[in-house]
N, CA, C and O atoms as CSV, one atom per row, in Angstrom:
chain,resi,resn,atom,element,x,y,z
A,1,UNK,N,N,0.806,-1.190,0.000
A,1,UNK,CA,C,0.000,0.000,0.000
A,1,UNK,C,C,0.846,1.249,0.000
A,1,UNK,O,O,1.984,1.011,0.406
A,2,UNK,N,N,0.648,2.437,-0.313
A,2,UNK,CA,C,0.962,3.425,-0.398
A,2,UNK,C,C,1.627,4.409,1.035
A,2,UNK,O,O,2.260,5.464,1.045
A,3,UNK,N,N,1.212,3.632,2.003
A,3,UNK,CA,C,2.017,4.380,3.191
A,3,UNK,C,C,2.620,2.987,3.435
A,3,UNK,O,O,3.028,3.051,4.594
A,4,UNK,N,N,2.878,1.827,2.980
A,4,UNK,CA,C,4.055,0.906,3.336
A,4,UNK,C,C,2.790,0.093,4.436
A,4,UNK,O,O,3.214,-0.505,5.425
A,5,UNK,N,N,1.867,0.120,4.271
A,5,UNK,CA,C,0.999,-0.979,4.824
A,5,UNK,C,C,1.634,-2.115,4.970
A,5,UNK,O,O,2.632,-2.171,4.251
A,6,UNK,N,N,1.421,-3.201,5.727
A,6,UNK,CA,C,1.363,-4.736,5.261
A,6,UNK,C,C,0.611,-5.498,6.337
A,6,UNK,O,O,0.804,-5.332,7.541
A,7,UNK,N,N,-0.482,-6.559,5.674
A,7,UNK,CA,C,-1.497,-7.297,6.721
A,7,UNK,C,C,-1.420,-8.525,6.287
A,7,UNK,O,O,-1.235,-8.806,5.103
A,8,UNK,N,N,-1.562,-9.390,7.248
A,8,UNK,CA,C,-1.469,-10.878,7.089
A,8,UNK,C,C,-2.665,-11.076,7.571
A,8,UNK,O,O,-3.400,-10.165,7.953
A,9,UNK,N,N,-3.095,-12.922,7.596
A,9,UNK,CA,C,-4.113,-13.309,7.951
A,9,UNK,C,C,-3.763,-14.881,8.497
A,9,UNK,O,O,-2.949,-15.659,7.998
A,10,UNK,N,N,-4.677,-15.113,9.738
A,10,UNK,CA,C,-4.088,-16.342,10.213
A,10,UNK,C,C,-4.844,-17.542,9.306
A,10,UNK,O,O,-6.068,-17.578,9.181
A,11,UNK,N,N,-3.937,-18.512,8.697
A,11,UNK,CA,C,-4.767,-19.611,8.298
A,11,UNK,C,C,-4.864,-20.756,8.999
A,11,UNK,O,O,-4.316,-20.797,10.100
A,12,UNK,N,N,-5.751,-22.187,8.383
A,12,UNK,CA,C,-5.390,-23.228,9.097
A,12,UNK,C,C,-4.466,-23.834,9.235
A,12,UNK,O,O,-3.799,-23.782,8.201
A,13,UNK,N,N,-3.741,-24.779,10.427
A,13,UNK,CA,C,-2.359,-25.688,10.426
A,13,UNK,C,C,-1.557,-24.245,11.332
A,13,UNK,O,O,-2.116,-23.149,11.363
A,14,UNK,N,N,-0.531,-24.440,11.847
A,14,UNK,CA,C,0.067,-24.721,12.811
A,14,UNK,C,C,1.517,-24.967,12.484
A,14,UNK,O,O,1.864,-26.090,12.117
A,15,UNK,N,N,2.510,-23.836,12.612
A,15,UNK,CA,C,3.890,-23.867,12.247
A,15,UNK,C,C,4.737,-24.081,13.399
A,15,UNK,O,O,5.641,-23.255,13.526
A,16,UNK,N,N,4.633,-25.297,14.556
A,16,UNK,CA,C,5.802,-25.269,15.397
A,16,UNK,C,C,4.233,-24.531,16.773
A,16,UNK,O,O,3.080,-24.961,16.781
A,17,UNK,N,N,4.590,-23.820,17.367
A,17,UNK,CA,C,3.846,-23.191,18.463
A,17,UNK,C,C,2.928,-21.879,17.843
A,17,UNK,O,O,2.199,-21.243,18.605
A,18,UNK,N,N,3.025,-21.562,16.494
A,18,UNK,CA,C,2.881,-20.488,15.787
A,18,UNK,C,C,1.732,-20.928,14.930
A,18,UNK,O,O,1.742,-21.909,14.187
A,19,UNK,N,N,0.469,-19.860,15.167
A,19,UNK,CA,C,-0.210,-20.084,14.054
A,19,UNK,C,C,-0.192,-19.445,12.363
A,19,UNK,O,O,-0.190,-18.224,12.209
A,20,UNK,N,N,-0.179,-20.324,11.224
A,20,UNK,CA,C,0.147,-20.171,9.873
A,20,UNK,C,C,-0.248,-18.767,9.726
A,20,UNK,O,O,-1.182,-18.300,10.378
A,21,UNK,N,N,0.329,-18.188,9.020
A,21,UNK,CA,C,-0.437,-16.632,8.433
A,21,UNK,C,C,-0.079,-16.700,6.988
A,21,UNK,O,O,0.493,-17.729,6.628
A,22,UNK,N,N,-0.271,-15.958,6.273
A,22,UNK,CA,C,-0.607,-15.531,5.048
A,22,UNK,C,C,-0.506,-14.017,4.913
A,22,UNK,O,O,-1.227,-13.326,5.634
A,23,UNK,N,N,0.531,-13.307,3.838
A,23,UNK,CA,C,0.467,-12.352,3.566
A,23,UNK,C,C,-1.398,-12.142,2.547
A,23,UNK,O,O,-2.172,-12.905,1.969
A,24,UNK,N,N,-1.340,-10.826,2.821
A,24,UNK,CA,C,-2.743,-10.149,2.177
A,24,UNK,C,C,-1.952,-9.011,1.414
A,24,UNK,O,O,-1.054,-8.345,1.929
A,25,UNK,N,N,-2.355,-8.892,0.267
A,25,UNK,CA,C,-2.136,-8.031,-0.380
A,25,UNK,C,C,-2.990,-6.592,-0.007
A,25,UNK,O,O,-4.220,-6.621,-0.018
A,26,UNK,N,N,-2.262,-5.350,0.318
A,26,UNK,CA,C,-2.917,-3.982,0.216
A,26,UNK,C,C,-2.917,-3.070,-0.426
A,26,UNK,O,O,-2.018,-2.239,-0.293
A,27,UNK,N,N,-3.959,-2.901,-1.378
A,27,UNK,CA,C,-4.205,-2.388,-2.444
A,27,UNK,C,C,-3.475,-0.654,-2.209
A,27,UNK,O,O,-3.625,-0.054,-1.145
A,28,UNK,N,N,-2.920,-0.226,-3.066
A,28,UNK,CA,C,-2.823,1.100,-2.978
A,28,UNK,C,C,-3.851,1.898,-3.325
A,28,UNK,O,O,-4.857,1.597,-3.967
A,29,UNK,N,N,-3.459,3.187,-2.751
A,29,UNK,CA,C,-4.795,3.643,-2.580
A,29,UNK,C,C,-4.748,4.357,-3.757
A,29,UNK,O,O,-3.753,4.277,-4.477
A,30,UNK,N,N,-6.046,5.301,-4.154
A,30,UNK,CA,C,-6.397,5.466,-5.231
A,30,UNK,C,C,-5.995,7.540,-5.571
A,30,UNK,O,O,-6.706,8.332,-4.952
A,31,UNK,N,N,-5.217,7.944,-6.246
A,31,UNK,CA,C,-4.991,9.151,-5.944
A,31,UNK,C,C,-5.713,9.960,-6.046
A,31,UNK,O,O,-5.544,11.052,-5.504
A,32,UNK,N,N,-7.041,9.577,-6.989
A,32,UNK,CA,C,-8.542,10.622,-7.031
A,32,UNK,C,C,-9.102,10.674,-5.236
A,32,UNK,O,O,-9.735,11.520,-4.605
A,33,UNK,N,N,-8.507,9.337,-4.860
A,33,UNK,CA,C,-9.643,9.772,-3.011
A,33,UNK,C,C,-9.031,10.688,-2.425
A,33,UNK,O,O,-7.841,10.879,-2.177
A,34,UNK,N,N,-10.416,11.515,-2.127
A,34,UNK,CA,C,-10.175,12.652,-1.334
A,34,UNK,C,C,-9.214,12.664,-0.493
A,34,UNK,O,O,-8.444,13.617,-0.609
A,35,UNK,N,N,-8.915,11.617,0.646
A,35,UNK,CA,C,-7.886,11.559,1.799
A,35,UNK,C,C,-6.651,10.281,1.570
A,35,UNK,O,O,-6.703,9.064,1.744
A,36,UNK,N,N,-5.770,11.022,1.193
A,36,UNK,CA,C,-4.218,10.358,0.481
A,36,UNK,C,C,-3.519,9.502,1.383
A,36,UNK,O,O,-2.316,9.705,1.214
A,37,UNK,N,N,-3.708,8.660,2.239
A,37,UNK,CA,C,-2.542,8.244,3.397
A,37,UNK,C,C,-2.763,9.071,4.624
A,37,UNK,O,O,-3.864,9.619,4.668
A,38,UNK,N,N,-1.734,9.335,5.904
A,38,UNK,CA,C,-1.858,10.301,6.539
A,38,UNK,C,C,-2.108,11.897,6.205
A,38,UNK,O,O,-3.074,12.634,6.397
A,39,UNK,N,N,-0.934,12.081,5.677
A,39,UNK,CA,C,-0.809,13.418,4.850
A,39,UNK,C,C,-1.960,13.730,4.566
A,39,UNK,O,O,-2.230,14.889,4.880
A,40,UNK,N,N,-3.206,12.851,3.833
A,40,UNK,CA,C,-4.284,13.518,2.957
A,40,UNK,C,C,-5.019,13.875,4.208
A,40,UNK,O,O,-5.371,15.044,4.368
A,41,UNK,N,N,-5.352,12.715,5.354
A,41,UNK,CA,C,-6.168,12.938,7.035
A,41,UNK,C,C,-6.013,14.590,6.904
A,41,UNK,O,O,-6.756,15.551,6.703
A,42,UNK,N,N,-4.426,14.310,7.168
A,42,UNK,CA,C,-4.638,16.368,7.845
A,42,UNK,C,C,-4.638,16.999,6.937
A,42,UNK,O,O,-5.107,17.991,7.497
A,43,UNK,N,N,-4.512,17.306,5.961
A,43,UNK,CA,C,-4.676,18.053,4.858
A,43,UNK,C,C,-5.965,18.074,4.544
A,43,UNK,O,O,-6.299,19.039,3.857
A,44,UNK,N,N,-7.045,17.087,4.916
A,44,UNK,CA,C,-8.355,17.210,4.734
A,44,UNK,C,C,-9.062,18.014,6.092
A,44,UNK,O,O,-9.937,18.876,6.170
A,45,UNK,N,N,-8.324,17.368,7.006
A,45,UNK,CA,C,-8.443,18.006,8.444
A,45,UNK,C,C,-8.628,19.800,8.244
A,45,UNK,O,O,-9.637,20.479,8.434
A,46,UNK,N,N,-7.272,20.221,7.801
A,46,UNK,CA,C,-6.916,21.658,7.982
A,46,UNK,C,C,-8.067,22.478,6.883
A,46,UNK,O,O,-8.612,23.565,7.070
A,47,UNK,N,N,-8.212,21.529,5.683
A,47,UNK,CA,C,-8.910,22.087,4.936
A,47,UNK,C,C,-10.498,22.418,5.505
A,47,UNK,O,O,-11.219,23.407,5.377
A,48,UNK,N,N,-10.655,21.286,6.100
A,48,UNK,CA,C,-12.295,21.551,7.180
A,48,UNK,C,C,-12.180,22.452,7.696
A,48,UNK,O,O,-13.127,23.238,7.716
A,49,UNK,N,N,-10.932,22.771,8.376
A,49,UNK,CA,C,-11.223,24.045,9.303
A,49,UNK,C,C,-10.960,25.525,8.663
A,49,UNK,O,O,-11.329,26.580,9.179
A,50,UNK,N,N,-10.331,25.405,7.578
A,50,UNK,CA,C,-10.508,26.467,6.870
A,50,UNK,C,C,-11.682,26.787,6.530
A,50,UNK,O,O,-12.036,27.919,6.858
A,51,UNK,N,N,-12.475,26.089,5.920
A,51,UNK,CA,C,-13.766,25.631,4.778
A,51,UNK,C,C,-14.908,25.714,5.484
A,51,UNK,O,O,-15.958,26.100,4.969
A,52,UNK,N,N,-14.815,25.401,6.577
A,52,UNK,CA,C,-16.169,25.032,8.137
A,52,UNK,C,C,-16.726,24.176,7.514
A,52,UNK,O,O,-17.900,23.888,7.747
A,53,UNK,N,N,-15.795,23.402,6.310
A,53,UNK,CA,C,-17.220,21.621,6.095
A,53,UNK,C,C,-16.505,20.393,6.884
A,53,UNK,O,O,-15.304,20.380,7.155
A,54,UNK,N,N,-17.223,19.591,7.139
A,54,UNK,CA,C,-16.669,18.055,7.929
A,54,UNK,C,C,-15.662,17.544,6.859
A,54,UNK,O,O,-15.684,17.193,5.679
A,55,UNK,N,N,-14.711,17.691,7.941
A,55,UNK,CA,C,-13.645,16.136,7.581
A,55,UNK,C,C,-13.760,14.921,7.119
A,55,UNK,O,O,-14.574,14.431,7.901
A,56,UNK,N,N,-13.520,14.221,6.467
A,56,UNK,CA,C,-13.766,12.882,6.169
A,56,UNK,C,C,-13.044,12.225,7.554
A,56,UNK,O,O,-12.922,11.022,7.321
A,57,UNK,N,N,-12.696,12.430,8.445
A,57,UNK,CA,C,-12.581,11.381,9.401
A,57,UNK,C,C,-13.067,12.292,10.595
A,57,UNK,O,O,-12.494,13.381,10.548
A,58,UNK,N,N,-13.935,12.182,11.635
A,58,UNK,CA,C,-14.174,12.932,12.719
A,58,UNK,C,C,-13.794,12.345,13.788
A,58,UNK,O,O,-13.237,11.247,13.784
A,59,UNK,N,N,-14.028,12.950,14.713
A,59,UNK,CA,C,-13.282,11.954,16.500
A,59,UNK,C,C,-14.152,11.400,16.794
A,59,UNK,O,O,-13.869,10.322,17.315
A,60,UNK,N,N,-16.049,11.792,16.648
A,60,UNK,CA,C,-16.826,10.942,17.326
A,60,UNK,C,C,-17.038,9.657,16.694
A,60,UNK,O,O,-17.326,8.592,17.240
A,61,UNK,N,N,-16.849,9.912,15.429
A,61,UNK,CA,C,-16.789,8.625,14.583
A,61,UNK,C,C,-15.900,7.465,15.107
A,61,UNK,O,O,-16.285,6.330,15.389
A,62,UNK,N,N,-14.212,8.130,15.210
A,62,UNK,CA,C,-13.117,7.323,15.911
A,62,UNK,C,C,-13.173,6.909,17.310
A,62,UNK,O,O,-12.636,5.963,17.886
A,63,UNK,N,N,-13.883,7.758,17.687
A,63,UNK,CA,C,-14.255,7.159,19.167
A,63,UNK,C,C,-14.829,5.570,19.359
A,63,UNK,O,O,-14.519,4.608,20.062
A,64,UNK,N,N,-15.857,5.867,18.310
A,64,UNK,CA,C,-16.691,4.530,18.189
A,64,UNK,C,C,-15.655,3.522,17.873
A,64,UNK,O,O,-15.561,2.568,18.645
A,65,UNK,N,N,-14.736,3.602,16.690
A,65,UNK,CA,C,-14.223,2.257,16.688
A,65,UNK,C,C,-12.856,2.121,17.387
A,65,UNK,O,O,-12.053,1.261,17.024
A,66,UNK,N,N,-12.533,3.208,18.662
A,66,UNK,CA,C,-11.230,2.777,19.334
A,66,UNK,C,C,-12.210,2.072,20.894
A,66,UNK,O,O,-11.534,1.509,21.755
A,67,UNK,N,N,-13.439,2.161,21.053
A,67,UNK,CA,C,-14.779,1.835,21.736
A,67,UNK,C,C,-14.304,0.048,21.559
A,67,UNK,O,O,-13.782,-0.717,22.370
A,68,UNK,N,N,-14.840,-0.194,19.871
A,68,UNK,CA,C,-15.000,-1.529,19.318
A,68,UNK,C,C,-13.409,-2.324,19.639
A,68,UNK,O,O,-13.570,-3.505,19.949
A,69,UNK,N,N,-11.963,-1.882,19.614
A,69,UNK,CA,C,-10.878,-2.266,19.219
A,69,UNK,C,C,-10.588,-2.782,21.337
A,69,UNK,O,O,-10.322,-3.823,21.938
A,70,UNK,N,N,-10.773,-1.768,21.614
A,70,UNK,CA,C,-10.941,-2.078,23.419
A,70,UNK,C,C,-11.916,-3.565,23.661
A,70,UNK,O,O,-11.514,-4.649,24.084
A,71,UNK,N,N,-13.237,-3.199,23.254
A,71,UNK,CA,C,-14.000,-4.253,23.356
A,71,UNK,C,C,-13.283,-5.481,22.874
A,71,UNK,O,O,-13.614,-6.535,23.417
A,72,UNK,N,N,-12.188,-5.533,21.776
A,72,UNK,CA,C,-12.100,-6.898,21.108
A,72,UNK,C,C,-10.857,-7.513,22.165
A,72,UNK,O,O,-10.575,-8.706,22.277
A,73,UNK,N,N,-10.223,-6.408,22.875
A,73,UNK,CA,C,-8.884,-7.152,22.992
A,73,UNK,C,C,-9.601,-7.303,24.732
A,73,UNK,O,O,-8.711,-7.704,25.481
A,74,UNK,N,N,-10.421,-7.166,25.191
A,74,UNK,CA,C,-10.956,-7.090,26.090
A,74,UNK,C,C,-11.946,-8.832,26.590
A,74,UNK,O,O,-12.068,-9.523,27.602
A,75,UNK,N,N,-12.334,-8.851,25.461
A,75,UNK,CA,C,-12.864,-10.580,24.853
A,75,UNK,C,C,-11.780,-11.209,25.097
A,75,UNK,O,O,-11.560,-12.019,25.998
A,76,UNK,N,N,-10.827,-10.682,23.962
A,76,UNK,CA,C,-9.795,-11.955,23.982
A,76,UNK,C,C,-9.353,-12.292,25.031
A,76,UNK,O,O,-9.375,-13.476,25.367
A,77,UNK,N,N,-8.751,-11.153,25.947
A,77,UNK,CA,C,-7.952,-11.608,27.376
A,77,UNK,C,C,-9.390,-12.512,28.135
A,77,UNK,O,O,-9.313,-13.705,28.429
A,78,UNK,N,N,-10.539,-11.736,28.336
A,78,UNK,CA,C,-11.600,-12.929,29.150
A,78,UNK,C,C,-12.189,-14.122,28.292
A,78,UNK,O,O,-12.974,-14.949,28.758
A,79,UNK,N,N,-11.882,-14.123,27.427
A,79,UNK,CA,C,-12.643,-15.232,26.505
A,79,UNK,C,C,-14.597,-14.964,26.493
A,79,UNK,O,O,-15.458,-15.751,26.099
A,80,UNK,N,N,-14.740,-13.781,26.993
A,80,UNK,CA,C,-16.368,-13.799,27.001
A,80,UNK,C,C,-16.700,-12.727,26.142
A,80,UNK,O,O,-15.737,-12.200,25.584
A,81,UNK,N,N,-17.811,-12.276,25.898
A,81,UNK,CA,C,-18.404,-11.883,25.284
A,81,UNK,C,C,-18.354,-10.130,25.847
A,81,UNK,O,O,-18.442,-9.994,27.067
A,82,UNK,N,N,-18.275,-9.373,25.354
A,82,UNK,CA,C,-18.053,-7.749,25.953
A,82,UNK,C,C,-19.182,-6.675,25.397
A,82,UNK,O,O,-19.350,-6.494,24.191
A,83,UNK,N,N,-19.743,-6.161,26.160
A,83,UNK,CA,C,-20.983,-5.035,25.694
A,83,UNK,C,C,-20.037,-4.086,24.944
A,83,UNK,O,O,-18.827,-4.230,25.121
A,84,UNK,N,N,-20.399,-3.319,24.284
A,84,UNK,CA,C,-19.777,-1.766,24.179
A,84,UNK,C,C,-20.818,-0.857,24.687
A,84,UNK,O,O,-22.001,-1.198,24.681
A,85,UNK,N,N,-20.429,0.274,25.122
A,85,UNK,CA,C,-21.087,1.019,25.762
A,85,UNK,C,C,-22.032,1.565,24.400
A,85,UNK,O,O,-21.628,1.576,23.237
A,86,UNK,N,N,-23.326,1.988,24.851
A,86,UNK,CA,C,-24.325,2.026,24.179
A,86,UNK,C,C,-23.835,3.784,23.462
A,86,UNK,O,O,-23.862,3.963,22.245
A,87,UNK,N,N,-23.408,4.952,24.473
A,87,UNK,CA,C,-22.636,5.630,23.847
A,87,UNK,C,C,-21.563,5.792,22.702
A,87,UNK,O,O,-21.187,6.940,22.469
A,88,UNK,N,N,-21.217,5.114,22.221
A,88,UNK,CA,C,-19.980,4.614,21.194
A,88,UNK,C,C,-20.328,3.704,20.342
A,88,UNK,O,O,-19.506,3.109,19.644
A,89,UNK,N,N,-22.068,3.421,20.296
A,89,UNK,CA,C,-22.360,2.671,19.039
A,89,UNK,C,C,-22.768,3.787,18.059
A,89,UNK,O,O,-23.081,3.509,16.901
């Protein structure tokens, strides 16, 4: 990808104590989209606040899914099931 991305994915089988992964290919991004990598974030950012129109990324939005990313690693350590707060859906 274009900011040097790279994502794998776990497959089935079992390498030693290690579970198999698999590179994933990440598409680069597209230079017509509005928001370029980081650089484009704040550059879209600064431009909102010049402009007084919304950002393509907002905080309440990010709130919600740093909400969801808590909830997941929150499962994993208890193995149960985790609400998210009804605020952050």
């Amino acid at each position: 990808g274009h900011d040097g991305l790279k994502a794998e994915a776990v497959v089935p089988g079992r390498d030693g104590m290690f579970d198999k992964i698999q590179p994933i290919d990440v598409p680069a991004l597209d230079p017509a989209d509005r928001v370029d990598g980081h650089l484009g974030i704040i550059r879209d950012f600064m431009r909102a606040i010049e402009t007084g129109t919304e950002p393509e990324t907002r905080g309440a939005d990010n709130i919600k899914s740093l909400a969801m990313v808590f909830g997941a690693i929150e499962s994993a350590e208890t193995g149960r099931r985790v609400m998210i707060a009804k605020e952050a859906q």
